[in-house]
C-alpha positions as CSV (number, residue, x, y, z in Angstrom):
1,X,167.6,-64.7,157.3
2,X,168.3,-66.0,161.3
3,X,170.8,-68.8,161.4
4,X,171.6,-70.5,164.6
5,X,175.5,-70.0,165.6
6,X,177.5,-71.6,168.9
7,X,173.6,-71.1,170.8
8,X,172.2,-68.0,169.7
9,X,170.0,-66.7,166.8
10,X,171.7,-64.2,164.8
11,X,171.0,-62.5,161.6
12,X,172.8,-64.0,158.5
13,X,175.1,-61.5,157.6
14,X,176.6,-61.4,161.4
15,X,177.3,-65.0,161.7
16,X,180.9,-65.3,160.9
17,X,183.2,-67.9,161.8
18,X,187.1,-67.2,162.1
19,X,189.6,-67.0,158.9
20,X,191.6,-69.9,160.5
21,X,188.7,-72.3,161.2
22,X,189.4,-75.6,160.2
23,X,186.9,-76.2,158.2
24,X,187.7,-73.4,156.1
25,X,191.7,-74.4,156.2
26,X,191.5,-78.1,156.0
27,X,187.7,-79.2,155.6
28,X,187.9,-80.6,159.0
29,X,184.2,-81.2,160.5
30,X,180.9,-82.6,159.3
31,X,177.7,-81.5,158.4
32,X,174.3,-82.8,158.3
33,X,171.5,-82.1,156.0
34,X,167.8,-82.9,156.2
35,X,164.1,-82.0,155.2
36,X,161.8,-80.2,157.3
37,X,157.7,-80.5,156.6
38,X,155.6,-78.1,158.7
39,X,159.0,-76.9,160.8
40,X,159.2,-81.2,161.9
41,X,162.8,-82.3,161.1
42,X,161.9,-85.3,159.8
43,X,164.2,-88.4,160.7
44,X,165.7,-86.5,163.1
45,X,167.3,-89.6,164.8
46,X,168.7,-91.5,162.3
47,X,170.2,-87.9,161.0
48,X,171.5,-87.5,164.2
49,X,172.6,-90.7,164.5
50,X,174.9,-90.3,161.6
51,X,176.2,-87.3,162.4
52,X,177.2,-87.7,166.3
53,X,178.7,-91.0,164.7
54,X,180.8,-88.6,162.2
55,X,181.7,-86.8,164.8
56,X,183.7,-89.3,166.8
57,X,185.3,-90.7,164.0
58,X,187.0,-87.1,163.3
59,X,187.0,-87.0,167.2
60,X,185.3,-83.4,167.4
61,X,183.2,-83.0,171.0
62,X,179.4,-82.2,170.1
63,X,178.6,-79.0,171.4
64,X,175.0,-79.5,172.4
65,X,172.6,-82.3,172.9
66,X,170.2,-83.9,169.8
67,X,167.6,-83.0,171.9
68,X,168.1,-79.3,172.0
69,X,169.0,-79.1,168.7
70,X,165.8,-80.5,167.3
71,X,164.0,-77.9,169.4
72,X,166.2,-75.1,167.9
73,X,165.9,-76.5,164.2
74,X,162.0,-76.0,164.8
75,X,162.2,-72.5,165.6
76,X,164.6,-71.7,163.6
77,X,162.1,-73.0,160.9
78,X,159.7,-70.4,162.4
79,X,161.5,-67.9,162.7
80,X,162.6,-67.6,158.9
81,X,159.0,-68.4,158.0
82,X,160.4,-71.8,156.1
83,X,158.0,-74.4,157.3
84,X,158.8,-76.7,154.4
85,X,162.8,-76.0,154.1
86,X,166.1,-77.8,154.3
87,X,168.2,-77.8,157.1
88,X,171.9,-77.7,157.1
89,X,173.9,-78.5,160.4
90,X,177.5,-77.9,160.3
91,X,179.9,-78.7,162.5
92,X,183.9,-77.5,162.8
93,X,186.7,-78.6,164.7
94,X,187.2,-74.5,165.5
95,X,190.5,-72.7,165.4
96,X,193.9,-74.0,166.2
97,X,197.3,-74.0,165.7
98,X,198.8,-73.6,162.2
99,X,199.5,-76.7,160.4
100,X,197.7,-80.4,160.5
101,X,197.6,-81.5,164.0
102,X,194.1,-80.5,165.8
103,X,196.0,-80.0,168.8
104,X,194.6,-77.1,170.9
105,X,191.6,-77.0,168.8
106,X,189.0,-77.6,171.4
107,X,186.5,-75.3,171.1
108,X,183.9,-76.3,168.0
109,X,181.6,-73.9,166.0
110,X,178.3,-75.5,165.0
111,X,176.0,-73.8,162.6
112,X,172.3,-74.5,161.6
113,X,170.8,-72.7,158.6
114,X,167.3,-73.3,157.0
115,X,167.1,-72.7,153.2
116,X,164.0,-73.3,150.7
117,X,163.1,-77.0,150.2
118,X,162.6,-78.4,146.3
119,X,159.0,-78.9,145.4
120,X,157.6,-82.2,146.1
121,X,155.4,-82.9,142.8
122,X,153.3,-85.8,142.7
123,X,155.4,-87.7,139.8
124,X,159.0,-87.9,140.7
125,X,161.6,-85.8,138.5
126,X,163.4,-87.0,135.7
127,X,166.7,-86.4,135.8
128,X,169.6,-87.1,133.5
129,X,173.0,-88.4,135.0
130,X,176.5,-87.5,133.7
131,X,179.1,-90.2,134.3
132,X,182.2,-87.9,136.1
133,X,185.8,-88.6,135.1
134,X,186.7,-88.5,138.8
135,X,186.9,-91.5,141.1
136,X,185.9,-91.9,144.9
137,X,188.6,-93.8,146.7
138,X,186.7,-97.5,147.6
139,X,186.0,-97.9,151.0
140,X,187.2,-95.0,152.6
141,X,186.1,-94.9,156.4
142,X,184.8,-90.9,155.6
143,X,182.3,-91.7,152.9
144,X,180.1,-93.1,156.1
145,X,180.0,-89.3,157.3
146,X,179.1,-86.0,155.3
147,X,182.7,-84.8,155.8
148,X,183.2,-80.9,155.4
149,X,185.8,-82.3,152.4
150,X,183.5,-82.6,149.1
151,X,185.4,-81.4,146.8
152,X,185.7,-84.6,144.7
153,X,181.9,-84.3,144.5
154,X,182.1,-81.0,144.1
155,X,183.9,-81.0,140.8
156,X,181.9,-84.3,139.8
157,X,178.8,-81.9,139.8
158,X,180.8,-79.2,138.2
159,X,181.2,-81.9,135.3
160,X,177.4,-82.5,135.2
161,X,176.7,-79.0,135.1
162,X,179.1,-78.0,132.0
163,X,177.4,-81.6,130.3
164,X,173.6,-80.0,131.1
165,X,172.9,-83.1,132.8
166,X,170.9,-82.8,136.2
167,X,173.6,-84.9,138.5
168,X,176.9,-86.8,138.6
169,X,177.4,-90.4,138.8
170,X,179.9,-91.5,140.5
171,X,182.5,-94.3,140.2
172,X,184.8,-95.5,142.6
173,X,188.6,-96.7,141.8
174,X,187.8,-99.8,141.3
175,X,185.5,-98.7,138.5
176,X,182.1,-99.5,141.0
177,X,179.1,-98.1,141.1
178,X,178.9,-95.6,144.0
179,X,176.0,-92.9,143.9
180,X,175.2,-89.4,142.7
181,X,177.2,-86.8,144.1
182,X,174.4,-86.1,146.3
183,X,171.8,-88.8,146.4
184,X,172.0,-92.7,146.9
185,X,171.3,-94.9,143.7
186,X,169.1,-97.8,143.3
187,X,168.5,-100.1,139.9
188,X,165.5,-102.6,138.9
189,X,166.4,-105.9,137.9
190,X,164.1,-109.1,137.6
191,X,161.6,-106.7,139.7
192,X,164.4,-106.8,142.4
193,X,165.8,-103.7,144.0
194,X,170.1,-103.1,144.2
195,X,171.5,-100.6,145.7
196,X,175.5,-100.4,146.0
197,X,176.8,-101.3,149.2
198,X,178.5,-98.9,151.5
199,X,181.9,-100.7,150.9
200,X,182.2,-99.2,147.8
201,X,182.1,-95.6,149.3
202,X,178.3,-95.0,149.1
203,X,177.3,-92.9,152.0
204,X,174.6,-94.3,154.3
205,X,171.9,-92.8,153.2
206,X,168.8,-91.8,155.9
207,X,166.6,-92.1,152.9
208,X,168.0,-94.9,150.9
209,X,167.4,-96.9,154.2
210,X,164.1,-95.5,154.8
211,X,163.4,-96.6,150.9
212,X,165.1,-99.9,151.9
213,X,162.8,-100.6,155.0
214,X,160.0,-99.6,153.2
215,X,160.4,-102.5,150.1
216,X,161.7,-104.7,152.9
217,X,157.8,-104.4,154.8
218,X,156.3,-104.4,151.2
219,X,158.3,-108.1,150.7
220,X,160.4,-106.7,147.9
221,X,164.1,-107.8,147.7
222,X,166.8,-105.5,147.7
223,X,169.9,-106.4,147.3
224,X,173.3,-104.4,147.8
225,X,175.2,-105.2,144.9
226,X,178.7,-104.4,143.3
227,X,178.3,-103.4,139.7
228,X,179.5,-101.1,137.3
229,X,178.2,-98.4,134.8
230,X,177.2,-100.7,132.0
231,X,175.0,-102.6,134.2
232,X,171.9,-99.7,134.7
233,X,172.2,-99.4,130.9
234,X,170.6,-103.0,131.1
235,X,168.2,-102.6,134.2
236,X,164.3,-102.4,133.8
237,X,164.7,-98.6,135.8
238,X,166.9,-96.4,137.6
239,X,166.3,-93.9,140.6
240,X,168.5,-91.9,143.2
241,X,167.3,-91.0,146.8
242,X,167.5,-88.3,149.0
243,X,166.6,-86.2,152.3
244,X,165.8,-83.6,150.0
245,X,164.4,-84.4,146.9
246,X,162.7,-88.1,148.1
247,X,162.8,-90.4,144.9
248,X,163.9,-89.2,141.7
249,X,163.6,-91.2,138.2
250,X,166.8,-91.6,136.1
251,X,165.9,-90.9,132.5
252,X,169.5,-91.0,131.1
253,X,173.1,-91.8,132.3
254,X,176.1,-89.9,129.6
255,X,173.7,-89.4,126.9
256,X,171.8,-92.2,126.9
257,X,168.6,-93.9,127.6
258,X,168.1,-95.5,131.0
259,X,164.6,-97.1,131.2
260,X,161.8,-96.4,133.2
261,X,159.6,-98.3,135.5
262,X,156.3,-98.0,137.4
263,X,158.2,-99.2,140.5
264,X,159.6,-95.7,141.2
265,X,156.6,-93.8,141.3
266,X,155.0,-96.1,144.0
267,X,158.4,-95.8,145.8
268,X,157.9,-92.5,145.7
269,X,154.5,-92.0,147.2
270,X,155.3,-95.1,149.6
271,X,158.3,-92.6,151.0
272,X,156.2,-89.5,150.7
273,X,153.2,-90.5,152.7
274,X,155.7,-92.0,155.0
275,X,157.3,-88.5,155.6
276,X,153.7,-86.8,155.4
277,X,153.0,-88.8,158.5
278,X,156.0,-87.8,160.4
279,X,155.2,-83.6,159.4
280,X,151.4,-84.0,160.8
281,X,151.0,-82.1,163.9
282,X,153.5,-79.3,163.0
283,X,152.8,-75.0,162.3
């Protein structure tokens, strides 16, 4: 496998970042991860959009232009013979002086890797949710960035994995509704979309807003709503969202029955063709 590393190509196994990075000490930088069709990054923008945002916030220079990343994610794509692949961009603050303060640390690594994309099947998945004891702090100013520090999702998903169930829903500390650890979450009710709002630490999801802008053009409602857990036991269907999976059908949440509804497969295809589109014209 090539990776791309501070500007150059270089084979996997030689692209090694310092023992006192940041992001290794402290989780301090961001990362980015998106689909690629046919070697096209698809939603490039709004990807990058989120994650040159991210990066102000933790105040971390970008090394390089969107522009000359894109072209680099494509032939990186290429060059691992990955047309349809994920891509993973991450970003550290670099090395610095012992301790907290990111004093001195001017000098940021930034890493793009390609890695083989989930299949995507006709009929969305059906996946079971487990309901993880942990709790996302609400409204934290991170969850609108894919922060280097997960590890609150990280041991949600560890939960969900031990319980055989496909992901983790997670809760926020005021017992809200957030998202799966790594996907956005919508519910059906009345034949009206909800999705939880970003103020109760939902990430901004490039997909759920593709997903949102899609029902929008369709003239279907969605609404972002504060709820908790009990509520998708009573919705007419459940589904998560993300850049690398597309739409995928909750069948469960903790053991039990979510139901189903027709609305996520059109979703779906909806979002599919959409992204379809966007691939045409690559290798």
């Amino acid at each position: 496998m090539t990776v791309f590393l501070n500007g150059r190509f270089v084979p996997a196994e030689q692209a090694v970042v310092s023992v006192f990075d940041r992001s290794f000490l402290y989780g301090d930088g961001l990362f980015e991860t998106l689909r690629l069709m046919r070697g096209v990054p698809l939603r490039w923008t709004a990807h990058w959009h989120r994650f040159a945002a991210g990066a102000e916030l933790l105040g971390i220079k970008l090394p390089f232009t969107s522009e000359f990343l894109r072209a680099r994610a494509a032939e990186l794509s290429e060059q691992n013979e990955l047309p349809e692949a994920i891509l993973r961009i991450t970003l550290s603050r670099g090395v610095g002086q012992r301790g907290y303060s990111p004093k001195g640390a001017d000098a940021p690594t930034l890493v793009m890797s390609v890695h083989p994309a989930p299949m995507l099947e006709a009929v969305a998945p059906r996946w079971k949710l487990h309901l993880a004891s942990l709790r996302l702090p609400a409204g934290d100013a991170l969850s609108a960035s894919k922060s280097a520090n997960k590890l609150l999702h990280v041991l949600a998903r560890a939960e969900a994995d031990a319980a055989g169930a496909d992901e983790a829903l997670l809760l926020n500390s005021r017992g809200e509704v957030v998202g799966a650890s790594s996907a956005n979450l919508f519910w059906v009710e009345a034949d009206q979309l909800h999705t939880p709002p970003t103020g109760t630490g939902a990430l901004p999801g490039v997909t759920r807003a593709d997903v949102m802008a899609g029902c929008l053009s369709q003239r279907k409602t969605v609404q972002e709503t504060f709820a908790d857990s009990a509520r998708l036991y009573r919705a007419e269907g459940c589904f998560l969202t993300s850049s690398s999976w597309g739409v995928v059908e909750v069948v469960a949440l903790a053991g039990q029955p979510i139901a189903t509804t027709p609305l996520t497969q059109d979703i779906r295809e909806a979002l599919l063709a959409r992204w379809r589109a966007e691939g045409d014209g690559g290798w």
